[in-house]
C-alpha positions in Angstrom: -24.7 -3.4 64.5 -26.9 -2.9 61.3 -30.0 -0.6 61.7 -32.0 -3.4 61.1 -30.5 -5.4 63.9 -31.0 -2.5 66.5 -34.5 -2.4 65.4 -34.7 -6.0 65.7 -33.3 -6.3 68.9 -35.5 -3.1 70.4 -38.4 -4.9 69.2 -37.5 -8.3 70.4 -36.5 -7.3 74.0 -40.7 -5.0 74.7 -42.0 -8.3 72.7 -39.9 -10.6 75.2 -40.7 -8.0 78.1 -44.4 -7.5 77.6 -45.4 -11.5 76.8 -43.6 -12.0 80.2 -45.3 -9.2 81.6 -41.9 -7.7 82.8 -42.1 -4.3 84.0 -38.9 -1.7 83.3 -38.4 -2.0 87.2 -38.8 -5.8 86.9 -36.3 -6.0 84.0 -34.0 -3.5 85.9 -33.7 -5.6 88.9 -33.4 -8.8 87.0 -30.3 -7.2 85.1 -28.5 -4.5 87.1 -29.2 -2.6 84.0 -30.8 0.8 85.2 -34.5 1.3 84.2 -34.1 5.0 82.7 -31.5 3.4 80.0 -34.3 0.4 79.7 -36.5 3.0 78.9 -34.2 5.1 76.0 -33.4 1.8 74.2 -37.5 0.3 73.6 -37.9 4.6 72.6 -34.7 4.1 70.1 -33.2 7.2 72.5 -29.9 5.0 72.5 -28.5 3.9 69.6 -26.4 0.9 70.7 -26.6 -1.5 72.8 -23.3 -2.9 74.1 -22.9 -6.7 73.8 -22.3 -7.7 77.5 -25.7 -6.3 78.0 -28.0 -8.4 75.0 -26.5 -11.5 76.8 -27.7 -10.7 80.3 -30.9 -8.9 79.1 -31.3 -12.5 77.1 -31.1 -14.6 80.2 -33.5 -12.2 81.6 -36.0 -12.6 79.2 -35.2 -15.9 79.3 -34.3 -16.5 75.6 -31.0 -16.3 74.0 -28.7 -13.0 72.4 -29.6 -14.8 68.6 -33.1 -14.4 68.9 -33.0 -10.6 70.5 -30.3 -10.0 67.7 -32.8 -11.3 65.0 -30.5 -14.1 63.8 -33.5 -16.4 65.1 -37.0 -16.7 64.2 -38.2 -18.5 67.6 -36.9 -17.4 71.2 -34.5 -20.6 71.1 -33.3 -23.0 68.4 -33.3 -25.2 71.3 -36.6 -25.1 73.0 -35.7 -24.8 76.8 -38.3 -27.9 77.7 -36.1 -29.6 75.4 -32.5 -29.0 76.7 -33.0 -28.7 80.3 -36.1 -28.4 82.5 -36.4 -26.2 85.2 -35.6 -26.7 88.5 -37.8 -26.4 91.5 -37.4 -27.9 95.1 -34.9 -30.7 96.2 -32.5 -30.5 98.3 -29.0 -31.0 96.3 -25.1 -30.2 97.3 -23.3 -28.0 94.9 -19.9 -29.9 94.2 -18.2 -27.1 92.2 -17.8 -25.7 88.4 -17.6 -26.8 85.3 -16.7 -24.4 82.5 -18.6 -22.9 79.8 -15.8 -21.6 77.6 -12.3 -23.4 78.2 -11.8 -26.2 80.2 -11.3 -25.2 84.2 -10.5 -27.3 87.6 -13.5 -28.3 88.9 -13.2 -26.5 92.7 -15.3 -28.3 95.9 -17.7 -25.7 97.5 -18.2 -26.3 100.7 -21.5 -26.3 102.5 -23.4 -24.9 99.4 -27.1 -26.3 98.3 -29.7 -25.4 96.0 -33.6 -26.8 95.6 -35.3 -28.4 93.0 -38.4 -30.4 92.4 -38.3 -34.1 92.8 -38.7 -35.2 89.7 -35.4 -33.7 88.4 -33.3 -37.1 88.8 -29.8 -35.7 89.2 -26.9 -36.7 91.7 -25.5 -33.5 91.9 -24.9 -29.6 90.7 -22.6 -27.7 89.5 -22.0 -24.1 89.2 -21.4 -22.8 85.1 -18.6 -20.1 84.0 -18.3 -18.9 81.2 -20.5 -18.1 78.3 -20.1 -21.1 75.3 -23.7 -22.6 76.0 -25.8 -19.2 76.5 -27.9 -20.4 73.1 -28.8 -23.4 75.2 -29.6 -21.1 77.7 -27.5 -21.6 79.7 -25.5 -18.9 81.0 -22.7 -17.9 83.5 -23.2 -17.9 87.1 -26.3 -20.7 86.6 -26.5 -24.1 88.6 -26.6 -27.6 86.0 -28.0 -30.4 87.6 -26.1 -33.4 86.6 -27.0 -37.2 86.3 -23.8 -39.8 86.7 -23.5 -41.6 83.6 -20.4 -42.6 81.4 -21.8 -42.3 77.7 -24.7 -39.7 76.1 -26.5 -39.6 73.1 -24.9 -37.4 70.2 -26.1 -33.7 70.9 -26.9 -34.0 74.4 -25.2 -31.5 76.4 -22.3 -33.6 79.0 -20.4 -32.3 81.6 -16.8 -33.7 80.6 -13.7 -34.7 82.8 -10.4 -34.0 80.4 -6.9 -33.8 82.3 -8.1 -32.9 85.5 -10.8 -30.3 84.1 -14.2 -30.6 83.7 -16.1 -28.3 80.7 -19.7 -28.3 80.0 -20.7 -29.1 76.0 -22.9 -30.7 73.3 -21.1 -34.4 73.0 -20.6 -35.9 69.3 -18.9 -39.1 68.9 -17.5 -40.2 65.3 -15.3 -42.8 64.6 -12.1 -40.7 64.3 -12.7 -37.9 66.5 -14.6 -36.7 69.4 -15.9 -33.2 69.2 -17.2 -31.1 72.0 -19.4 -28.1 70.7 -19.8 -25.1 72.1 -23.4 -23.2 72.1 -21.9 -20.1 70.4 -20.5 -19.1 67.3 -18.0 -17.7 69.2 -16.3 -20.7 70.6 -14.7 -23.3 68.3 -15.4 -26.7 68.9 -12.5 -28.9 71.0 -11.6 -31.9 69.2 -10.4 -35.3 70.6 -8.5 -37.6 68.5 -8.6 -40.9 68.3 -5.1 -41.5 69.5 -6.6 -39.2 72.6 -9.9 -40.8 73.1 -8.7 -42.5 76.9 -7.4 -38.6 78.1 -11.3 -37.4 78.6 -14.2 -39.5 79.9 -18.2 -38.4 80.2 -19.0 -38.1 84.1 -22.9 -37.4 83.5 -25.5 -35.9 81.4 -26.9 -32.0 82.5 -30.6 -32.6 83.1 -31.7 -29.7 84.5 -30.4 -26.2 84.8 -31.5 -23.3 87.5 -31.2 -19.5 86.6 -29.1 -17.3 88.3 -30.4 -13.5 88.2 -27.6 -11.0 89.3 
């Protein structure tokens, strides 16, 4: 990490913590991360900033690592209200995971629910793992409420059923390919072929996503 970027990211996460009126206490129980070492990095005592930590300080501060890391000029390139709106107080049964990195089995968890508000118009929720949509906000451990539907519009984010395994991802069609992108540099894109187009299918569309603070 550049100079720049630690100064960047030191002035990003008071900016982030002060709009949101976040005290070090708040921010140290919202991330496990101890309020003394909160402290040293906004004074510059610390000099680096390990990456685990940007992404859960990100989620946090409810924003993603790119913008804390200076690579963005707005807290998403994906406006939260635009992706997925928050969820309040309904009711729903939590029917398992869905992967956000590789593919994984989706796994039944019994007698698990979670709220939202009533206007969230979903059929059920799953639990994300992984960290390949984090700039969608959207990061490991949350709860993605999904709607049943077989086809999305390109760039909406779709939970996808391929060989037994269900992965969460940004859906483009072409005529030749299917890609499913990833919302992180670090992940490369999975690509279908045409020849492979009947091996996946779209089970529903991720309308609303709920935060999970460790």
């Amino acid at each position: 990490m550049s100079e720049k970027e630690l100064t960047d990211l030191i002035e990003r996460i008071k900016d982030r913590r002060l709009k949101l009126e976040m005290s070090y206490q708040d921010l140290s129980d919202a991330t496990g991360i101890s309020k003394s070492t909160l402290q040293r990095y906004e004074t510059g005592y610390i000099k680096k900033v390990p990456i685990n930590q940007i992404e859960i300080l990100a989620k946090a501060l409810h924003t993603t690592p790119s913008y804390l890391m200076g690579w963005e000029e707005v807290p998403s390139a994906h406006p939260f209200p635009t992706v997925l709106q928050p969820a309040k107080y309904r009711k729903y049964k939590v029917l398992g995971n869905i992967a956000c990195g590789s593919p994984i089995d989706a796994v039944q968890e019994e007698g698990e629910y979670l709220e939202t508000d009533l206007n969230v118009h979903a059929d059920y929720v799953l639990k994300c793992q992984g960290d390949s949509m984090i700039n969608a906000r959207i990061f490991d451990g949350d709860y993605v409420f999904i709607r049943e539907q077989a086809e999305v519009e390109n760039g909406e984010i779709a939970a996808v059923w391929m060989d037994n395994t269900v992965t969460l991802k940004r859906f483009y069609r072409y005529d030749e390919y299917i890609e499913l992108r990833a919302e992180n540099p670090m992940f490369k894109p999975i690509i279908i072929h045409e020849t492979d187009f009947d091996s996946i299918r779209i089970i529903g569309k991720a309308v609303a996503c709920q935060f999970w603070v460790k």
